[in-house]
DOVO-466502 format. One record per residue: residue number from 0; residue in one letter; x, y, z of N, C-alpha, C in turn. Coordinates in steps of 0.2 Angstrom, whole numbers, plus 5000, padded with zeros to 4 digits. Layout:
BEGIN
   i aa   nu   nv   nw  cau  cav  caw   cu   cv   cw
 NUM  A    X    Y    Z    X    Y    Z    X    Y    Z
...
END
This chain:
BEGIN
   i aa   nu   nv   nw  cau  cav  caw   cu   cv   cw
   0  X 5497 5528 5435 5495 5530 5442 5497 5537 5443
   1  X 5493 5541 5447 5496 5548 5446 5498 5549 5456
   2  X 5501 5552 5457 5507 5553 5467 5505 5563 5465
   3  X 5502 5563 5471 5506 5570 5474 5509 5571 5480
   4  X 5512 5575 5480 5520 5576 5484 5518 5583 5486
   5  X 5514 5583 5493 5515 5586 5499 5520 5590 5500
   6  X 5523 5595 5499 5528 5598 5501 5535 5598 5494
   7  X 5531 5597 5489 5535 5596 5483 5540 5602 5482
   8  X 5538 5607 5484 5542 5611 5483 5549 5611 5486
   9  X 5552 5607 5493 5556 5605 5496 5560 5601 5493
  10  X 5565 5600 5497 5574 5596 5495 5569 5590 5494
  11  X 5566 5588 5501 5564 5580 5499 5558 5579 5497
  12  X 5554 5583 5494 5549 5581 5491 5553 5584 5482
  13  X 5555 5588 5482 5558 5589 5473 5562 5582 5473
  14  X 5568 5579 5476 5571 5574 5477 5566 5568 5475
  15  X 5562 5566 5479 5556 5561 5476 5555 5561 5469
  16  X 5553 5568 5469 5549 5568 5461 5555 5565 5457
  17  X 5561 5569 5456 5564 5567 5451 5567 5559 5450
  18  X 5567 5555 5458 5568 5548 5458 5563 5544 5455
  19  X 5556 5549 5457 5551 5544 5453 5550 5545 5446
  20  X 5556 5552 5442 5553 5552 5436 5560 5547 5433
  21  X 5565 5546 5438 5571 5542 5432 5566 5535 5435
  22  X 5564 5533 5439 5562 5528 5438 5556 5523 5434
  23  X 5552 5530 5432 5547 5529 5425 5543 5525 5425
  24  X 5538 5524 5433 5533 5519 5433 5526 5522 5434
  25  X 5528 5530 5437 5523 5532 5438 5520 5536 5434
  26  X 5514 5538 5430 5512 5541 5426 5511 5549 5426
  27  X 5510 5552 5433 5508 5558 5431 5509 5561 5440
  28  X 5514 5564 5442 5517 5568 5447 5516 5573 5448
  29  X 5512 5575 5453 5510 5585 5453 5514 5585 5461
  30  X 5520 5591 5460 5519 5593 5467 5517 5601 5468
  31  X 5516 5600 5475 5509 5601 5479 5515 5607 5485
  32  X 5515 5613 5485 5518 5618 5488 5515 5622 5491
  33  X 5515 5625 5498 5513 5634 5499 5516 5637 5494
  34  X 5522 5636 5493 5526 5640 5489 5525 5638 5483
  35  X 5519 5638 5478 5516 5637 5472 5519 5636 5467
  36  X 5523 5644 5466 5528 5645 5461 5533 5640 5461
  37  X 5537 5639 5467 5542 5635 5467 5542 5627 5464
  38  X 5534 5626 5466 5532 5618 5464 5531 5618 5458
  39  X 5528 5625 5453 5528 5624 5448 5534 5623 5444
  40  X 5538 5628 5446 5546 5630 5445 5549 5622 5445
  41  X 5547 5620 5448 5550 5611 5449 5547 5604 5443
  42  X 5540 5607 5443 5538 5602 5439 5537 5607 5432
  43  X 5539 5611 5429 5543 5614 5422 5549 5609 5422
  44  X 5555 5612 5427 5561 5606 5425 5559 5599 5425
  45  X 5556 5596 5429 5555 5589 5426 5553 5588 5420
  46  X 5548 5590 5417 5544 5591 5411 5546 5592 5406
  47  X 5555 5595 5407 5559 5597 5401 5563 5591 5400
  48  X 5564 5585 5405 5567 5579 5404 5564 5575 5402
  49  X 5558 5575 5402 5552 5570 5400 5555 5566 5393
  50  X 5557 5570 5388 5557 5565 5384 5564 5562 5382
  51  X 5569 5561 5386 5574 5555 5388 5572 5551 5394
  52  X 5566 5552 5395 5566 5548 5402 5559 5541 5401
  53  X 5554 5544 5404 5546 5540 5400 5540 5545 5400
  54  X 5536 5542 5396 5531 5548 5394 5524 5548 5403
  55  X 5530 5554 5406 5526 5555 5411 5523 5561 5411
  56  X 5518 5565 5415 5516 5573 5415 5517 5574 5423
  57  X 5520 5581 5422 5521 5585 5427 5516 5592 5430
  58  X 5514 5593 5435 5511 5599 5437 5513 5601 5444
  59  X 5512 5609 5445 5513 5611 5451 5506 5614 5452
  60  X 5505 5613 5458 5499 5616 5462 5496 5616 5468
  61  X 5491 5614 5470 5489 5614 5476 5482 5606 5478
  62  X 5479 5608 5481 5477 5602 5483 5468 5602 5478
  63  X 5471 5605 5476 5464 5604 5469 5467 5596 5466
  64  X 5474 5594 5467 5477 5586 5464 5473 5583 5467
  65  X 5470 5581 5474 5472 5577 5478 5466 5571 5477
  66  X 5460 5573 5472 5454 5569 5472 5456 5566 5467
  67  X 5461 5567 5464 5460 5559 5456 5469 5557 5457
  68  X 5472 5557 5464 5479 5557 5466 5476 5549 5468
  69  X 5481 5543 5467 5481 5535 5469 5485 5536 5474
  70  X 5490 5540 5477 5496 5541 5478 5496 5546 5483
  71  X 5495 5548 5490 5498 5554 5491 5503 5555 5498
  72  X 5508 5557 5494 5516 5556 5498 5516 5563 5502
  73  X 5517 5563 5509 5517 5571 5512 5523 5573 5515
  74  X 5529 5576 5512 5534 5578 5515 5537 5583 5517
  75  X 5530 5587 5520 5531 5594 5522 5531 5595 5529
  76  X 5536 5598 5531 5538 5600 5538 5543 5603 5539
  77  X 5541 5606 5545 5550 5611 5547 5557 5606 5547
  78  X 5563 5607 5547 5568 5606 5545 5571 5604 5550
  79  X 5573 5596 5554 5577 5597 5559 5584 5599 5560
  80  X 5586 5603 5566 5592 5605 5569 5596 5602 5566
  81  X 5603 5604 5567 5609 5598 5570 5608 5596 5575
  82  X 5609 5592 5578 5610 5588 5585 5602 5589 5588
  83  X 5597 5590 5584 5592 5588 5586 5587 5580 5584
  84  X 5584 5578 5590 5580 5574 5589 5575 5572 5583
  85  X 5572 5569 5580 5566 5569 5577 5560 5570 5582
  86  X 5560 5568 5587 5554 5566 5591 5556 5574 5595
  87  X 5560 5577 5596 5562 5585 5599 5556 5590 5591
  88  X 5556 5587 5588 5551 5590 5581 5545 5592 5581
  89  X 5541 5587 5587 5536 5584 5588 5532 5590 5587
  90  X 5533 5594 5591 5530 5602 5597 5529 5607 5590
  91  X 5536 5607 5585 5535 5613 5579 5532 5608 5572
  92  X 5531 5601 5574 5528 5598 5565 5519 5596 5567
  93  X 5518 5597 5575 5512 5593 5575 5506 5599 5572
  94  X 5506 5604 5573 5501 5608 5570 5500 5608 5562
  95  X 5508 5609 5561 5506 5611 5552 5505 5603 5548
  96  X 5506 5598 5551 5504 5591 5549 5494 5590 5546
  97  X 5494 5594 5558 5485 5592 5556 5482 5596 5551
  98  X 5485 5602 5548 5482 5606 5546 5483 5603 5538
  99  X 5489 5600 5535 5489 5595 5530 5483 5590 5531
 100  X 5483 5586 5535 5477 5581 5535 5470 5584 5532
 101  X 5469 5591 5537 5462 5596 5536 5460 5596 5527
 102  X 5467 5598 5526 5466 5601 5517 5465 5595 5515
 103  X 5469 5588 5515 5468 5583 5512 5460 5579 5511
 104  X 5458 5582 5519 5451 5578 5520 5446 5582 5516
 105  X 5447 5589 5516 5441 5595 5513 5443 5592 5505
 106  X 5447 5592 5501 5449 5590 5496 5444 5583 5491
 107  X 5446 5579 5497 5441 5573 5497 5444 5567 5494
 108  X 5449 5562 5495 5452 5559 5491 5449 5554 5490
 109  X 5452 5550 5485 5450 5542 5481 5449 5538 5490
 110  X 5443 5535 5488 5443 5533 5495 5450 5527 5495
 111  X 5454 5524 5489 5457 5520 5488 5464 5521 5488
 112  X 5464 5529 5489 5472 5533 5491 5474 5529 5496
 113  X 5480 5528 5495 5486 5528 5496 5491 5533 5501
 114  X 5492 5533 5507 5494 5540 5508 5501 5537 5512
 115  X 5506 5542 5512 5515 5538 5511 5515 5543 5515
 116  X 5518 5544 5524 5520 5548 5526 5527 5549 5525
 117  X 5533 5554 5526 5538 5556 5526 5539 5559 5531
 118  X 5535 5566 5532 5536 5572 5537 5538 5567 5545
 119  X 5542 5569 5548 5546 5568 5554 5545 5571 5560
 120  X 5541 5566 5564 5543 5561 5568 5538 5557 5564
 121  X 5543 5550 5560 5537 5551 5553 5532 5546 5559
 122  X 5535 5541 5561 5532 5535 5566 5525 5540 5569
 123  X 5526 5542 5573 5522 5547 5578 5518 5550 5570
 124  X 5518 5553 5566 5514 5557 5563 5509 5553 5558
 125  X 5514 5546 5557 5510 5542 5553 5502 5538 5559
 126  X 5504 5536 5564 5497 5536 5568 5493 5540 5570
 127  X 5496 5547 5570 5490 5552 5568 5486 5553 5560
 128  X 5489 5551 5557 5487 5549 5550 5483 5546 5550
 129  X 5483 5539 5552 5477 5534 5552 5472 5536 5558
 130  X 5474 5541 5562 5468 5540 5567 5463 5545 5565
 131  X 5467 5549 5560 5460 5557 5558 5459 5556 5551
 132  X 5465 5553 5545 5460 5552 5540 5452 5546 5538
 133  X 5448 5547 5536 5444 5542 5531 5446 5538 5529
 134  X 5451 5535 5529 5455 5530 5526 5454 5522 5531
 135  X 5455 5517 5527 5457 5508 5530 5466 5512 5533
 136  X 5466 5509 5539 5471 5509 5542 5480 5508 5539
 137  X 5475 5500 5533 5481 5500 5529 5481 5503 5525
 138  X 5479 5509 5523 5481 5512 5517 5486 5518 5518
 139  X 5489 5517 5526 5492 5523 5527 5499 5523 5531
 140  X 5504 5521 5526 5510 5521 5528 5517 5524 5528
 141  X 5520 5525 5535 5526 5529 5535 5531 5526 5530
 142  X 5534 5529 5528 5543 5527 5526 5546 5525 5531
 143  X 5545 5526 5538 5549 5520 5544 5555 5521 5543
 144  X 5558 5516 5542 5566 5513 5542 5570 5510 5537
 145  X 5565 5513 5533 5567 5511 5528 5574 5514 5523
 146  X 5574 5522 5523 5580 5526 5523 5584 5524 5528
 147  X 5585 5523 5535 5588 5520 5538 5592 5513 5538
 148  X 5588 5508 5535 5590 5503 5533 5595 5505 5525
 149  X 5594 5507 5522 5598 5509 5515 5605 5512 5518
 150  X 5603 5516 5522 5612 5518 5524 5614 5513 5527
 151  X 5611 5509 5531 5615 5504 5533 5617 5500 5530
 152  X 5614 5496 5524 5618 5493 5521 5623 5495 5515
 153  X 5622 5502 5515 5627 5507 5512 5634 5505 5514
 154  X 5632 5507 5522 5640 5506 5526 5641 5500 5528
 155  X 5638 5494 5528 5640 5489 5527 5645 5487 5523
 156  X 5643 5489 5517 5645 5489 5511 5652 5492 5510
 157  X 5651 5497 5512 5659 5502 5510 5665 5499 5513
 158  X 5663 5499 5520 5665 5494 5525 5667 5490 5522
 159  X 5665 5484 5519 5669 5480 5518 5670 5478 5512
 160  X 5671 5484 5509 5672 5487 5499 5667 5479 5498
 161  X 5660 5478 5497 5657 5475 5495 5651 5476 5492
 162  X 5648 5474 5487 5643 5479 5482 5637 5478 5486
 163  X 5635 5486 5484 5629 5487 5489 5622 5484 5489
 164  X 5622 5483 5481 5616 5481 5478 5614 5473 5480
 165  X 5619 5471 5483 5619 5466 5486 5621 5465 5494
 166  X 5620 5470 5497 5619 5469 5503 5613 5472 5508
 167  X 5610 5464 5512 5603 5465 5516 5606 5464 5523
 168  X 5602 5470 5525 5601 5471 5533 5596 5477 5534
 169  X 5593 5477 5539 5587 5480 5542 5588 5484 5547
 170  X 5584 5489 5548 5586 5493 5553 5576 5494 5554
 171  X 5575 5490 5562 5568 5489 5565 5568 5494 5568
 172  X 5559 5496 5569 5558 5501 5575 5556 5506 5574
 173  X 5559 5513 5578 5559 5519 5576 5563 5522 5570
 174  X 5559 5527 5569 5566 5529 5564 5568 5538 5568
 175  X 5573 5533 5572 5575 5539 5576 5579 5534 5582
 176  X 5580 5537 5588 5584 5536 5592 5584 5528 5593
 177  X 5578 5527 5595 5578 5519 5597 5576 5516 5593
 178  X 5580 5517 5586 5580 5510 5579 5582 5505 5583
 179  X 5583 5502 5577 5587 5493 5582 5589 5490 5573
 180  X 5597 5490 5574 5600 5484 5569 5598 5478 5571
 181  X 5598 5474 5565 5594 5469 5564 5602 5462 5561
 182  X 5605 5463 5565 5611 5460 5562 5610 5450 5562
 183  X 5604 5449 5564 5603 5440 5564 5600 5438 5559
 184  X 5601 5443 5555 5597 5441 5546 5603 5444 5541
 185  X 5606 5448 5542 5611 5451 5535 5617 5447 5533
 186  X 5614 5449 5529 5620 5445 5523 5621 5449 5516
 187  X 5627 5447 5514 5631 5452 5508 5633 5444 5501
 188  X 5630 5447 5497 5629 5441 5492 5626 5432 5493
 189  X 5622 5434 5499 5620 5428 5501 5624 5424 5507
 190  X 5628 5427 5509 5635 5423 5513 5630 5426 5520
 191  X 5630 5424 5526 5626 5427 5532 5634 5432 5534
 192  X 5633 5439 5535 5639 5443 5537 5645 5442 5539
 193  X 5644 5437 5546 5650 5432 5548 5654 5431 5546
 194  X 5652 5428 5539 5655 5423 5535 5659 5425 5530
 195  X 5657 5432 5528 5658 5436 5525 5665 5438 5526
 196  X 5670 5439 5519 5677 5440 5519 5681 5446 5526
 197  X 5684 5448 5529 5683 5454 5533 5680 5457 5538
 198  X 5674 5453 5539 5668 5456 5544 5672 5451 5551
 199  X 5672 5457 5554 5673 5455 5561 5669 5458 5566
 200  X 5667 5457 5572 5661 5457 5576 5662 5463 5578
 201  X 5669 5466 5581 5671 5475 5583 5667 5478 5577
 202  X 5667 5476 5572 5662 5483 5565 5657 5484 5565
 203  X 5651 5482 5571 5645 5481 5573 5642 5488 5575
 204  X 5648 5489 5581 5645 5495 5585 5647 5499 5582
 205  X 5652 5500 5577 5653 5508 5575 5648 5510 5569
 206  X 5646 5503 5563 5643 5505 5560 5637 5507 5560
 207  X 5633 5503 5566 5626 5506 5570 5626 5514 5573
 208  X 5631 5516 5573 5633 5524 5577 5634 5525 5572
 209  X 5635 5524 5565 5636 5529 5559 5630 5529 5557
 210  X 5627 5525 5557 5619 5524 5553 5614 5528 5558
 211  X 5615 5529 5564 5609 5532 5567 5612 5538 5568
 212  X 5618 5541 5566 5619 5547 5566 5622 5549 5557
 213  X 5618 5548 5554 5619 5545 5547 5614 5554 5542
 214  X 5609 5553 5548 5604 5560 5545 5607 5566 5549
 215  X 5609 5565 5554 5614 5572 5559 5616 5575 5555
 216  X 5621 5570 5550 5628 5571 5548 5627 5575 5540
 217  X 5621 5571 5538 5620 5575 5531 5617 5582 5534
 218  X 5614 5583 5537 5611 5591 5539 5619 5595 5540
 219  X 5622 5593 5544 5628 5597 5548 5632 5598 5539
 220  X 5631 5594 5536 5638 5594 5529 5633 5599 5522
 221  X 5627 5596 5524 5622 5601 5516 5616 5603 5517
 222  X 5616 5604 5524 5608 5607 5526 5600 5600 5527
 223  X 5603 5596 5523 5597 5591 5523 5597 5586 5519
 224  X 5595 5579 5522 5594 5574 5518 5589 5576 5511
 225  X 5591 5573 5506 5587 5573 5498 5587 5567 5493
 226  X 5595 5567 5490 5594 5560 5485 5593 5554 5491
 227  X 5593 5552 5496 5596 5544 5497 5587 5545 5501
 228  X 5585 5550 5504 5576 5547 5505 5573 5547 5497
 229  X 5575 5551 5494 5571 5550 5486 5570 5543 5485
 230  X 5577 5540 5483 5578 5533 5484 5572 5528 5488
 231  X 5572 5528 5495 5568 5527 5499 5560 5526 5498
 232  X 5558 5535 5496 5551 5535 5494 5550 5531 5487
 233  X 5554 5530 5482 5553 5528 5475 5552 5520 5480
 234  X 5557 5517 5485 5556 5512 5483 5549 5508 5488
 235  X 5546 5511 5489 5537 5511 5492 5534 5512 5488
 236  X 5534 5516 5483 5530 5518 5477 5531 5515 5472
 237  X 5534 5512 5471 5534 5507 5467 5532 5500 5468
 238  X 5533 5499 5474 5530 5493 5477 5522 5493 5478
 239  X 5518 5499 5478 5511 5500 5478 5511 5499 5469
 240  X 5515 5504 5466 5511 5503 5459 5512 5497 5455
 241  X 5516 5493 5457 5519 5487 5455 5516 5483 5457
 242  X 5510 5480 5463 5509 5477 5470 5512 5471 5468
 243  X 5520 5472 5470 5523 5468 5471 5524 5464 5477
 244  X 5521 5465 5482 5521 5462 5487 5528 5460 5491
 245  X 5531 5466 5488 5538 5467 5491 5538 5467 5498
 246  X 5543 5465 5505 5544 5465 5510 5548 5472 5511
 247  X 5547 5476 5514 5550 5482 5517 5549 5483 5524
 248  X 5554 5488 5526 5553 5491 5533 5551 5497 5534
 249  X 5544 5496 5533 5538 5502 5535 5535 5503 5540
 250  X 5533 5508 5541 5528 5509 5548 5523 5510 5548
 251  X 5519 5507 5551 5511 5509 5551 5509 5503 5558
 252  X 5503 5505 5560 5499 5507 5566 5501 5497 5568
 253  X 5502 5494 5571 5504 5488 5574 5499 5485 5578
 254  X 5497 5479 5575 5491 5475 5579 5492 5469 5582
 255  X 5499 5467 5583 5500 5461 5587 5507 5461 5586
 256  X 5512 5463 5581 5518 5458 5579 5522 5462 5583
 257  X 5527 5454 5583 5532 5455 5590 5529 5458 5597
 258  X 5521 5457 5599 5518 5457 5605 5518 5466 5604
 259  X 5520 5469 5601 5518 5477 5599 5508 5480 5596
 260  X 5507 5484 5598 5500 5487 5598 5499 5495 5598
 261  X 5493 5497 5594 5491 5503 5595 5496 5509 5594
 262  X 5504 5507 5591 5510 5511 5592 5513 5511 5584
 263  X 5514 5515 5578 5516 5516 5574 5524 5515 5571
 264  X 5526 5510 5570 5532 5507 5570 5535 5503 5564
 265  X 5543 5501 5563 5544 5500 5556 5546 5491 5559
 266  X 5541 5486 5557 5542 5480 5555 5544 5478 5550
 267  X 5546 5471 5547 5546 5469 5542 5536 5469 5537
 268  X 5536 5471 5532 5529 5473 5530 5528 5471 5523
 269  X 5525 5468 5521 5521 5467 5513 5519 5473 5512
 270  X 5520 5476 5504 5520 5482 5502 5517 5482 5496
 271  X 5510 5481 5493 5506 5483 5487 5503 5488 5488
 272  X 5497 5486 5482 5492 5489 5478 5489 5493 5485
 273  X 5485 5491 5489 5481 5495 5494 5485 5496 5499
 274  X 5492 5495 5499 5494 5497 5508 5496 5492 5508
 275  X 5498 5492 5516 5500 5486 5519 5496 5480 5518
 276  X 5498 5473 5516 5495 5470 5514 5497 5464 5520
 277  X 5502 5465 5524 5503 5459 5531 5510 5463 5534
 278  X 5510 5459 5539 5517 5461 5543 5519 5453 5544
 279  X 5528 5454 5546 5530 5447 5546 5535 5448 5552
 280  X 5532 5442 5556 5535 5441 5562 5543 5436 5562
 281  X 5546 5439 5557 5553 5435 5556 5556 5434 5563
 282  X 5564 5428 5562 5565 5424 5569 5569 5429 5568
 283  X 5570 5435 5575 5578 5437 5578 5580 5433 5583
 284  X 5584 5438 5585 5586 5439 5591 5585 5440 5597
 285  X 5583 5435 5602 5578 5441 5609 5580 5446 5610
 286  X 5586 5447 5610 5588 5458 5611 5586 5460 5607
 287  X 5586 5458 5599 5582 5464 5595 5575 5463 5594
 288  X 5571 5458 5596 5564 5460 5599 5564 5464 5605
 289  X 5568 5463 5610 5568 5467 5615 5569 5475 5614
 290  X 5573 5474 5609 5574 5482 5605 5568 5484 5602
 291  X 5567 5482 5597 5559 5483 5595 5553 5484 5599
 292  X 5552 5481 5604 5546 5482 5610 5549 5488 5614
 293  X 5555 5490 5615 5558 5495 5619 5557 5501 5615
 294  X 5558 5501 5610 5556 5506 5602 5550 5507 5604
 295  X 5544 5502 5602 5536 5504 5603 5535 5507 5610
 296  X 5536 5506 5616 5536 5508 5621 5538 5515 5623
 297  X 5546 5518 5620 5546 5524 5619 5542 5529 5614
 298  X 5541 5526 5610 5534 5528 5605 5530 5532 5606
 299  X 5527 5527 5613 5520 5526 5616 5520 5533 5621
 300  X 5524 5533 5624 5525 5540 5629 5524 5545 5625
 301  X 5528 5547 5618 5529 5553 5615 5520 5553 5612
 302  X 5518 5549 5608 5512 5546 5605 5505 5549 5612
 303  X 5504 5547 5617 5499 5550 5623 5500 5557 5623
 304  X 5508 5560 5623 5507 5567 5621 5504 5569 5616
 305  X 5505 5567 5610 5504 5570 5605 5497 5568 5604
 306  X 5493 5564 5606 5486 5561 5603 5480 5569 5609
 307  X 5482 5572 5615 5481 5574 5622 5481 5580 5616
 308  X 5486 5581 5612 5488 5589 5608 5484 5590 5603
 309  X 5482 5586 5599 5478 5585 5593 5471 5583 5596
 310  X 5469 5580 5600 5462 5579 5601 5458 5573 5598
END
């Protein structure tokens, strides 16, 4: 299967590439830059490790890729602040976004592309995705909370020197202020958290303040998150080329679950071959439904702006 990477020339879109080339599923990577040179500059280096990795191909270029692409991941946009919002983004990503969409549509894609939003306010921009591409609704899904959910179970993890690879927990909602931890389902090697060596109920609120201020802190220390979304993106993309019918916390346009609608949001979600394949109404806890529904409804107000701005 061959992915192009919108904004490849970037921290997060080079970062993806590379996660998808050590993880060697996908066959053939081109990223896609204004900055041309840079993309090609990027997919030369990758192309030099090819043969300790897998027999993948690499190219830089422009949206001449986008018609024989199964794959297309877009993570170009302006660079948030320190101490700025995602949804504060809205006003400087919403222009250069539609103009991506424009190129994408003039291009002419596999009616059976795949398109993997990134760009930030991803929630918000992923439902301008499905409302202006040609595409089934499910073929167009944000990255959500799902980077969010990985740090959390990072710091779970640290926290309580536990191995990460075995520790689940969720981070529902936006992926921005009004996430929502999802503490009524996490567990570390199967044990429910509680129960877990260590874990005491005060570790709740600090670790949720470390995880939503989790992408502040990478900007304020190196300018911008890179390896830990690559991470993220690989693991969506692998989930389509694999259709493994994996469960992840993706976002895309919501038609009922948790009494949520018409607002682009990170539920639990079946992740294959064409997209979203189902959303799952797992049991919480009425505050974090209530958190979830309070997410979609902050959405909703930013969402009327933006749909008013875009036409």
């Amino acid at each position: 299967m061959k992915i192009s990477i919108i904004g490849g020339g970037g921290l997060v879109g080079s970062c993806a590439a590379y996660a998808l080339q050590c993880g060697g599923l996908v066959n053939e990577i081109a990223l896609l830059d204004v900055n041309e040179e840079l993309a090609v500059g990027h997919a030369l280096d990758l192309r030099h490790g090819s043969t300790s990795v897998a027999n993948q191909t690499f190219a830089g270029g422009g949206y001449e890729h986008i018609p024989s692409s199964d794959i297309i991941c877009i993570t170009a946009g302006l660079r948030r602040k320190p101490d700025e919002s995602r949804l504060d983004l809205i006003n400087r990503n919403t222009d250069l976004f539609m103009q991506i969409l424009r190129d994408i549509k003039a291009a002419g894609p596999k009616p059976s592309a795949i398109v993997l939003v990134v760009s930030n306010p991803v929630d918000i921009l992923t439902y301008v995705a499905a409302d202006k591409l040609d595409l089934p609704v499910g073929q167009v899904v944000g990255l959500g909370t799902q980077l969010d959910t990985i740090r959390f179970c990072s710091l779970i993890a640290e926290q309580l020197q536990a191995p990460p690879a075995q520790t689940r927990a969720l981070i529902l909602g936006e992926h921005g202020e009004s996430m929502v931890p999802i503490w009524s389902s996490a567990t570390i090697a199967g044990l429910p958290l509680d129960k877990y060596p260590g874990w005491t109920p005060a570790m709740a609120g600090e670790l949720f303040t470390r995880t939503r201020g989790s992408g502040a802190e990478v900007i304020k220390r190196k300018g911008g998150a890179g390896f830990a979304v690559g991470i993220a993106i690989r693991d969506c993309v692998d989930a389509i080329v694999l259709d493994s019918q994996v469960v992840l916390p993706v976002s895309s346009v919501q038609s009922g679950c948790y009494g949520i609608r018409d607002v682009a949001l990170s539920v639990p979600t079946v992740l294959g071959r064409t997209g979203v394949q189902a959303t799952m109404e797992i049991d919480l806890w009425p505050k974090e439904v209530q958190g979830i529904r309070a997410s979609g409804s902050a959405l909703r107000k930013t969402l009327d702006t933006v749909m008013q701005r875009v036409g």
